[in-house]
mmCIF file of the N, C-alpha and C atoms, coordinates in Angstrom:
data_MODEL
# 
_entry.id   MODEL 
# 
loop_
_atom_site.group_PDB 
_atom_site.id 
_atom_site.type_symbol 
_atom_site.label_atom_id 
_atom_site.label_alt_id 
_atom_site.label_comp_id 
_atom_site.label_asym_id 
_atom_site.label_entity_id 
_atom_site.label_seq_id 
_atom_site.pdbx_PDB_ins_code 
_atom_site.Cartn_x 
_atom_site.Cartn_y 
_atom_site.Cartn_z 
_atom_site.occupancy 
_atom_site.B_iso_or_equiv 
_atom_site.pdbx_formal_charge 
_atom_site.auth_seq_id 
_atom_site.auth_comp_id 
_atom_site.auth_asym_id 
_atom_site.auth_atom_id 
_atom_site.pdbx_PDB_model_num 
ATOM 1   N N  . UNK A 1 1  ? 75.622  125.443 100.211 1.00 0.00 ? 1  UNK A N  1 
ATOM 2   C CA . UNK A 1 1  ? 76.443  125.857 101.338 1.00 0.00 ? 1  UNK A CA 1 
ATOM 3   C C  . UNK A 1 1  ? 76.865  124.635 102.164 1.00 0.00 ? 1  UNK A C  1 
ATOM 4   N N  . UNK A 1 2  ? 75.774  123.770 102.019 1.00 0.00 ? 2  UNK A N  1 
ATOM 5   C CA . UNK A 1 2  ? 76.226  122.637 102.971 1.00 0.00 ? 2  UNK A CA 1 
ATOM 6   C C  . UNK A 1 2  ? 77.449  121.727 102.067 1.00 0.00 ? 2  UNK A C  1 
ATOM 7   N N  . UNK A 1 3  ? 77.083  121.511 101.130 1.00 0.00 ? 3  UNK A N  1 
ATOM 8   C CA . UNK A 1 3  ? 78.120  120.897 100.156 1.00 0.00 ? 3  UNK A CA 1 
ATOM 9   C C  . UNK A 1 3  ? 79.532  121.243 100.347 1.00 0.00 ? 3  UNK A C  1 
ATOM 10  N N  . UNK A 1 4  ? 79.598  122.805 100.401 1.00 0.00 ? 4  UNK A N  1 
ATOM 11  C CA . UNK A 1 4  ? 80.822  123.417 100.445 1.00 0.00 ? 4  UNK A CA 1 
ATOM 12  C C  . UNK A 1 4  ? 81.617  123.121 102.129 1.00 0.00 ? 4  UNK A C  1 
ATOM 13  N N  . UNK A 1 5  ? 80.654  122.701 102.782 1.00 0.00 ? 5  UNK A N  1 
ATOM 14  C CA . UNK A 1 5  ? 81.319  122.484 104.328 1.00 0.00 ? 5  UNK A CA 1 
ATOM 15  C C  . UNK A 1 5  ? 82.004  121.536 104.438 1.00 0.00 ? 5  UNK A C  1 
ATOM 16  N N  . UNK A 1 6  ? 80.798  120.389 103.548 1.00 0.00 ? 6  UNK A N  1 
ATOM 17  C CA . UNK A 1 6  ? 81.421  118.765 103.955 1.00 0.00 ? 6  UNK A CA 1 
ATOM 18  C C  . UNK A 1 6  ? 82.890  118.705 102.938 1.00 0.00 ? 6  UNK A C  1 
ATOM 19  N N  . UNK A 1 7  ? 82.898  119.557 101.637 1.00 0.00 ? 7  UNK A N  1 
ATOM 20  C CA . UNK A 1 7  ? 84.082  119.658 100.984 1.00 0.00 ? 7  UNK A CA 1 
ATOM 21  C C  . UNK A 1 7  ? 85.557  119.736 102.115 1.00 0.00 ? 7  UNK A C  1 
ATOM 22  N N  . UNK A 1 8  ? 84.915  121.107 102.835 1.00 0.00 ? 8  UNK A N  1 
ATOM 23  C CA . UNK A 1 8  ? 86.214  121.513 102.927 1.00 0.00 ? 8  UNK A CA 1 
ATOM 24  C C  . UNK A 1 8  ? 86.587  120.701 104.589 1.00 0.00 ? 8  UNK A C  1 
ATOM 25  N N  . UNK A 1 9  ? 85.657  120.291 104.949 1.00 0.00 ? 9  UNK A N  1 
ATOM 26  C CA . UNK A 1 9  ? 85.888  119.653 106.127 1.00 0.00 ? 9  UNK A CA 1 
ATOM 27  C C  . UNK A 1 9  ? 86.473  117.962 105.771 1.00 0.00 ? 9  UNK A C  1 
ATOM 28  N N  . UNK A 1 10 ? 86.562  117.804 104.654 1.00 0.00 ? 10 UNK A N  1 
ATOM 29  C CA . UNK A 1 10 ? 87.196  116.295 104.281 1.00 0.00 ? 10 UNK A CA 1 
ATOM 30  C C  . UNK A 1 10 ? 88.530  116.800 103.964 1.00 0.00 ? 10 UNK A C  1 
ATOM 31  N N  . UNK A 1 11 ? 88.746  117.987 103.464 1.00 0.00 ? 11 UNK A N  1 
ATOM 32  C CA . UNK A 1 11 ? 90.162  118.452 103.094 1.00 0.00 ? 11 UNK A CA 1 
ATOM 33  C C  . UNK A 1 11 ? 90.696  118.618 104.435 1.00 0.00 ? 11 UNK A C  1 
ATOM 34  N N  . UNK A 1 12 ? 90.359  118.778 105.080 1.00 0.00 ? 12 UNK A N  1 
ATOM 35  C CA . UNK A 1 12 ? 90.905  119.009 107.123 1.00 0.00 ? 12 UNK A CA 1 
ATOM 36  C C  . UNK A 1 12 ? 90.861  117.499 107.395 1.00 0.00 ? 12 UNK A C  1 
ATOM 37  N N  . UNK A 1 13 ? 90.125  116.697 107.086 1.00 0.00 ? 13 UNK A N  1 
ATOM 38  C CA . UNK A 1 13 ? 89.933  115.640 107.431 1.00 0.00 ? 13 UNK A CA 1 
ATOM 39  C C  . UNK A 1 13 ? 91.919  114.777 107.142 1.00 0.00 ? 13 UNK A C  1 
ATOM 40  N N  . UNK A 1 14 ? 92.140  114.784 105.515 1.00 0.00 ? 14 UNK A N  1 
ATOM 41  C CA . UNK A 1 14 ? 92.719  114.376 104.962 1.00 0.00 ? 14 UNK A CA 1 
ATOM 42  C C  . UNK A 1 14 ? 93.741  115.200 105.421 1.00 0.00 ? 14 UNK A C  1 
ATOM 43  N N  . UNK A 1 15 ? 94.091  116.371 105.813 1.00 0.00 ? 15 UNK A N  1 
ATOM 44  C CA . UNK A 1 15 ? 95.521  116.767 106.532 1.00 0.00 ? 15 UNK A CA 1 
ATOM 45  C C  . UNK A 1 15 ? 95.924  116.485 107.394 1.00 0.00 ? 15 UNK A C  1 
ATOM 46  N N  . UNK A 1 16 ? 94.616  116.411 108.530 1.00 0.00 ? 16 UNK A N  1 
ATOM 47  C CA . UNK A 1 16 ? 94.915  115.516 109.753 1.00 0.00 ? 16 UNK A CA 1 
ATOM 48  C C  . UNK A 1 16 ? 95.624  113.733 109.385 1.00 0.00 ? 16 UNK A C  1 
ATOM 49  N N  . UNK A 1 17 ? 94.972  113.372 108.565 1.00 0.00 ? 17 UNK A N  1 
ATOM 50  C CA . UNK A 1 17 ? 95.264  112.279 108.006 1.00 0.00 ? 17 UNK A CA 1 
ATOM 51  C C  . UNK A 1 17 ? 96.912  111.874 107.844 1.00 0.00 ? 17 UNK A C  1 
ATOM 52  N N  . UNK A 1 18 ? 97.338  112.596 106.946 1.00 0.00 ? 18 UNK A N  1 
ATOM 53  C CA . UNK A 1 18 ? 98.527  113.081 106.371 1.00 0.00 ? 18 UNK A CA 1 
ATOM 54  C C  . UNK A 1 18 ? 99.476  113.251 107.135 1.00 0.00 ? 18 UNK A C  1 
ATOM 55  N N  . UNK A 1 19 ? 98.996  113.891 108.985 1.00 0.00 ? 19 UNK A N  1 
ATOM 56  C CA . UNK A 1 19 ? 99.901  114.873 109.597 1.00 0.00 ? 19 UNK A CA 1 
ATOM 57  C C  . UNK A 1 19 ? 99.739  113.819 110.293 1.00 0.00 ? 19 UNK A C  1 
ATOM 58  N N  . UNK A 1 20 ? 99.225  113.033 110.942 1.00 0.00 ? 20 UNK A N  1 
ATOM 59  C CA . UNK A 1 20 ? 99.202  111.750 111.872 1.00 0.00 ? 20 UNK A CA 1 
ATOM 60  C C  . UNK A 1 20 ? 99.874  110.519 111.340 1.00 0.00 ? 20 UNK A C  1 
ATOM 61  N N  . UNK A 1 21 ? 100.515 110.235 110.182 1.00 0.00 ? 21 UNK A N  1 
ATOM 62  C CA . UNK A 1 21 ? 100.361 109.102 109.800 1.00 0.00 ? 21 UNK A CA 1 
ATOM 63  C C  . UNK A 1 21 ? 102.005 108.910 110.101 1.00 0.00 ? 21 UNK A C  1 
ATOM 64  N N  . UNK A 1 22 ? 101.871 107.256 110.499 1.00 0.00 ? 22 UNK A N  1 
ATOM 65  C CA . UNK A 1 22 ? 103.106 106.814 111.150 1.00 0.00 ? 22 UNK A CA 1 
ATOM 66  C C  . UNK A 1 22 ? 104.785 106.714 110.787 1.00 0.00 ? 22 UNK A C  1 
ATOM 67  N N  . UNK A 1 23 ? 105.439 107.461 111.971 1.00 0.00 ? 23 UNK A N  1 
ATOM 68  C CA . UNK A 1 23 ? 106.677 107.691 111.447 1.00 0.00 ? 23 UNK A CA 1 
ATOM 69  C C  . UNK A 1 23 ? 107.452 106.702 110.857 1.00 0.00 ? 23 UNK A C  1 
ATOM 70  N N  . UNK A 1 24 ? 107.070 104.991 110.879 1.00 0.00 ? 24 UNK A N  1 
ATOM 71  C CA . UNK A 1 24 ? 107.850 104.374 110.808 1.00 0.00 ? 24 UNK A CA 1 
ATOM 72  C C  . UNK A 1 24 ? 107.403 103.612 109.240 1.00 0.00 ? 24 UNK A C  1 
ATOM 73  N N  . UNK A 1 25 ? 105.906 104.264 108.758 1.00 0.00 ? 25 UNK A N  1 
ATOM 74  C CA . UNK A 1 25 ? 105.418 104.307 107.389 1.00 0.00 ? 25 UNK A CA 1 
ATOM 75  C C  . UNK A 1 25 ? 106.242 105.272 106.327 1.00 0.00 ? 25 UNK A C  1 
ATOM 76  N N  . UNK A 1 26 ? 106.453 106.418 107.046 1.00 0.00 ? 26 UNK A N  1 
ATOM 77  C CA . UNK A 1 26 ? 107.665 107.694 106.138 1.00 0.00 ? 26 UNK A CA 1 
ATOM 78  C C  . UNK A 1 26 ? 108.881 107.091 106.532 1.00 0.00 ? 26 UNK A C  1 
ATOM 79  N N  . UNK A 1 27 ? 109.459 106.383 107.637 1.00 0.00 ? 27 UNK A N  1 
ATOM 80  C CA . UNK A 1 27 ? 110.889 106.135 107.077 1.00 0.00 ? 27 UNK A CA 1 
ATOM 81  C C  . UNK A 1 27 ? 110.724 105.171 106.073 1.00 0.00 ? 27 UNK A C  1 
ATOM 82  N N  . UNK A 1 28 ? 110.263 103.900 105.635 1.00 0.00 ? 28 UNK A N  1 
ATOM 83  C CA . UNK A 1 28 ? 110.093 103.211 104.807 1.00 0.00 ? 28 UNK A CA 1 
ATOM 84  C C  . UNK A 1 28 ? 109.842 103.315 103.623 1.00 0.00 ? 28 UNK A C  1 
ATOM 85  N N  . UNK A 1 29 ? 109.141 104.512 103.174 1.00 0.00 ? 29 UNK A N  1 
ATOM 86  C CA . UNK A 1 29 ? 108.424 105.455 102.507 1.00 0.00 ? 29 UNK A CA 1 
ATOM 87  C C  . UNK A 1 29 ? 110.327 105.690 101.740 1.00 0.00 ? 29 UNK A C  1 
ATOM 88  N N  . UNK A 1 30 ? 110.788 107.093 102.792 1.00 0.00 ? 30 UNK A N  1 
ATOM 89  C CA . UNK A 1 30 ? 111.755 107.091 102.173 1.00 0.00 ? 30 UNK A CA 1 
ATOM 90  C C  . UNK A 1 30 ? 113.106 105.849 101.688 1.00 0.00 ? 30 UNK A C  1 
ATOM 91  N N  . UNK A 1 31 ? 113.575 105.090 102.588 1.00 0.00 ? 31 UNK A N  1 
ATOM 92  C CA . UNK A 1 31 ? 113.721 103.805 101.745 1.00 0.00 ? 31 UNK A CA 1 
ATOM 93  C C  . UNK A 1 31 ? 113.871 103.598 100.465 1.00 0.00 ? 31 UNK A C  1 
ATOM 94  N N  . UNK A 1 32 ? 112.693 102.990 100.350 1.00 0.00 ? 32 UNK A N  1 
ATOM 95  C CA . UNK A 1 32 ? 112.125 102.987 99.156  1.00 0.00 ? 32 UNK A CA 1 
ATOM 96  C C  . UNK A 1 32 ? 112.603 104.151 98.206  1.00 0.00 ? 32 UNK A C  1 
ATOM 97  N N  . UNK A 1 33 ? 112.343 105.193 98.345  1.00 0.00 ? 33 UNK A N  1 
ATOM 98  C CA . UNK A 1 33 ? 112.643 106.405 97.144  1.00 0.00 ? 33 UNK A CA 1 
ATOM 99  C C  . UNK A 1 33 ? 113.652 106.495 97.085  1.00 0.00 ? 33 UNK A C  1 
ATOM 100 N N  . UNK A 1 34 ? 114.853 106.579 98.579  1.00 0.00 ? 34 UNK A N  1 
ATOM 101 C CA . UNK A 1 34 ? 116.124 106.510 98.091  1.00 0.00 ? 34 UNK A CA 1 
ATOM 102 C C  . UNK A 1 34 ? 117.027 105.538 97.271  1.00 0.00 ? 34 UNK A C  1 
ATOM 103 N N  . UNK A 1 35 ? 115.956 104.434 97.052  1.00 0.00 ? 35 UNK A N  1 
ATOM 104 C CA . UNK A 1 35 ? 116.828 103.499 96.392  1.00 0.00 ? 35 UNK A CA 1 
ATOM 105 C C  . UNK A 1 35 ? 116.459 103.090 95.238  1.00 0.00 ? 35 UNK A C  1 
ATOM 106 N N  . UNK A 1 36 ? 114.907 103.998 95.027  1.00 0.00 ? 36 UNK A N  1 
ATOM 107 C CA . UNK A 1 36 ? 114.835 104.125 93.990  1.00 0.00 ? 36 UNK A CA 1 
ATOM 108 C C  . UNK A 1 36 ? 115.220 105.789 92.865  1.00 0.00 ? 36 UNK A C  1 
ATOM 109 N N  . UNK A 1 37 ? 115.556 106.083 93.430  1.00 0.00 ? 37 UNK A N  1 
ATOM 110 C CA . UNK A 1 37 ? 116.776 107.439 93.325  1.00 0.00 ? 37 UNK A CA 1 
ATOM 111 C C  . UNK A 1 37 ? 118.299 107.380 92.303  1.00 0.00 ? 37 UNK A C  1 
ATOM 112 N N  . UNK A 1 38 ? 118.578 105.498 93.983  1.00 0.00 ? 38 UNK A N  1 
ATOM 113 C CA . UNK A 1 38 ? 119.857 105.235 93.606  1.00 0.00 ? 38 UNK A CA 1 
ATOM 114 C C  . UNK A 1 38 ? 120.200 104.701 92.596  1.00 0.00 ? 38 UNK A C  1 
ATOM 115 N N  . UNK A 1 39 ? 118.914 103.687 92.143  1.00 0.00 ? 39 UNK A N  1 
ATOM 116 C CA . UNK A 1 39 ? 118.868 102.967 90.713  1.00 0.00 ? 39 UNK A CA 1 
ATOM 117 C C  . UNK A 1 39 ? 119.000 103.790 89.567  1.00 0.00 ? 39 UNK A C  1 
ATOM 118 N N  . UNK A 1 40 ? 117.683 104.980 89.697  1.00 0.00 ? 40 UNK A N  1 
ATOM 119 C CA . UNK A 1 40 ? 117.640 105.725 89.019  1.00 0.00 ? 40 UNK A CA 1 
ATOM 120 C C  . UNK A 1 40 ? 119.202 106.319 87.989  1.00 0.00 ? 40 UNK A C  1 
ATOM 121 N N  . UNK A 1 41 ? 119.726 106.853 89.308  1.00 0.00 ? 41 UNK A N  1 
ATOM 122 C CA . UNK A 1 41 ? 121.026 107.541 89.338  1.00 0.00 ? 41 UNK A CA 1 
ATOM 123 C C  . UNK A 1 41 ? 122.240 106.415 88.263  1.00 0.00 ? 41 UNK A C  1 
ATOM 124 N N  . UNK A 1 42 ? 122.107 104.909 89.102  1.00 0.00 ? 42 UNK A N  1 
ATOM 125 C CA . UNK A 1 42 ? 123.173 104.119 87.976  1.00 0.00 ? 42 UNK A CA 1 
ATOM 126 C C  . UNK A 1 42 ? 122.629 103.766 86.847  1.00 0.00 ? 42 UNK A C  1 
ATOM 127 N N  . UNK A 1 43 ? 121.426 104.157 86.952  1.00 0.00 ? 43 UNK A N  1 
ATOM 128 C CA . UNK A 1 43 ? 120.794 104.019 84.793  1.00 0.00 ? 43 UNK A CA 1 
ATOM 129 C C  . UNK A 1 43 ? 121.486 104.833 84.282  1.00 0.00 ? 43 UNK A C  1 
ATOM 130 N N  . UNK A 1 44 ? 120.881 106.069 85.096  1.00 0.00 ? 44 UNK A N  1 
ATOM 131 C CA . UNK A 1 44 ? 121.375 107.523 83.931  1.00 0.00 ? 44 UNK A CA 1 
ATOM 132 C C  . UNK A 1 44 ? 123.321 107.346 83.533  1.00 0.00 ? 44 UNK A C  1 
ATOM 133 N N  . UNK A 1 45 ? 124.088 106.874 85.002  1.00 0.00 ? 45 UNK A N  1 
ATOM 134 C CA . UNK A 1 45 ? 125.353 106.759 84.542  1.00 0.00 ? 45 UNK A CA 1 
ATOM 135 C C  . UNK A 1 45 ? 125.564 105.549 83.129  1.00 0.00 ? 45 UNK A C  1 
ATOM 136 N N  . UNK A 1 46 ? 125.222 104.744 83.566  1.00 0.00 ? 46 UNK A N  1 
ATOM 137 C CA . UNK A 1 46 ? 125.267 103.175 82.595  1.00 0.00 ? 46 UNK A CA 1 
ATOM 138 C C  . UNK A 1 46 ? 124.736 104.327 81.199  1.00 0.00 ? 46 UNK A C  1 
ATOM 139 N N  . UNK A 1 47 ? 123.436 104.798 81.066  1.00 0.00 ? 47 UNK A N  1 
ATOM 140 C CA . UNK A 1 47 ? 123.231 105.366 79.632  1.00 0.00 ? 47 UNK A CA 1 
ATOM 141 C C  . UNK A 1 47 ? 124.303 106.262 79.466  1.00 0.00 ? 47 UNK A C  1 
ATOM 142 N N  . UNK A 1 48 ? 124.955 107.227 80.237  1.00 0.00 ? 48 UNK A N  1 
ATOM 143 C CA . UNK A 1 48 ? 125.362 108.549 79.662  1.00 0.00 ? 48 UNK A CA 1 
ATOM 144 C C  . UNK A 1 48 ? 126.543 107.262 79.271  1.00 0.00 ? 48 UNK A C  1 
ATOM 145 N N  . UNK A 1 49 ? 127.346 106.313 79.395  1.00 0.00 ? 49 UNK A N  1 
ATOM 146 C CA . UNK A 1 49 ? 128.452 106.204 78.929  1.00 0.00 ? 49 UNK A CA 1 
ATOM 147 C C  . UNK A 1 49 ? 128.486 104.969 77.950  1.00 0.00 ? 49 UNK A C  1 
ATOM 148 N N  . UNK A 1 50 ? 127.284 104.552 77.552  1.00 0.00 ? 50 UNK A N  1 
ATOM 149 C CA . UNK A 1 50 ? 127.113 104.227 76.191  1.00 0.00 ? 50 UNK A CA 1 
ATOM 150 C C  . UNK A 1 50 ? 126.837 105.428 75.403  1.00 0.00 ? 50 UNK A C  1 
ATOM 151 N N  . UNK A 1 51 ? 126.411 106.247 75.462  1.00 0.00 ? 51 UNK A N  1 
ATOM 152 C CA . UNK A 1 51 ? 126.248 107.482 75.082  1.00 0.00 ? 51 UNK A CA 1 
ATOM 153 C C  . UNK A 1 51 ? 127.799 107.295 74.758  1.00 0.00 ? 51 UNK A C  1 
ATOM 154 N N  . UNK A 1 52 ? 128.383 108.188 75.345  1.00 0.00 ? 52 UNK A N  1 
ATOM 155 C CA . UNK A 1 52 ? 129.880 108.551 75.195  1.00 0.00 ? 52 UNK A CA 1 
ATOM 156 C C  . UNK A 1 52 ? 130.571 107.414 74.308  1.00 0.00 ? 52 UNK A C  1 
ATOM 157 N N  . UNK A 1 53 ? 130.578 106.572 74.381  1.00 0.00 ? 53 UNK A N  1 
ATOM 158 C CA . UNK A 1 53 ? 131.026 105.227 73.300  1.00 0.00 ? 53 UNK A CA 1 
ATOM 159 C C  . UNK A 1 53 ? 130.724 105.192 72.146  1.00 0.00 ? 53 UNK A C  1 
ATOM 160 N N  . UNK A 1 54 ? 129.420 105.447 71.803  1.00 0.00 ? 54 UNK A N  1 
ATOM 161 C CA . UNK A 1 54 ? 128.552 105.833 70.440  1.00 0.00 ? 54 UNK A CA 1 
ATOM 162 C C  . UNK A 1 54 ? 129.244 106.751 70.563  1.00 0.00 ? 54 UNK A C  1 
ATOM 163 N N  . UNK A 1 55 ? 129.164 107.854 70.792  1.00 0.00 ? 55 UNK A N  1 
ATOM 164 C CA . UNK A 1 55 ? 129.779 109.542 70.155  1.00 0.00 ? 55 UNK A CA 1 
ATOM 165 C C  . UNK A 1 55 ? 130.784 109.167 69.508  1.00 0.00 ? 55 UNK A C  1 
# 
């Protein structure tokens, strides 16, 4: 029973965590993803139109 407390009280622990953590860490955060998104995005174009060339 005690096991099961300290479990679920680290899972509260870690939301608080989560829910506090600094806004200027998530804009950067996103940043980052959007531009790795954007890369993403001119691979897939660059492949689909060697693609299309081969066909």
């Amino acid at each position: 029973m005690n096991a099961l407390s300290s479990i679920e009280a680290e899972k509260i622990y870690r939301k608080r965590i989560d829910s506090e953590t600094p806004r200027i860490m998530n804009k950067e955060q996103k940043k980052l993803s959007e531009e790795r998104i954007k890369k993403a995005n001119e691979y897939a174009k660059k492949m689909r139109e060697k693609q299309k060339v081969s066909c």
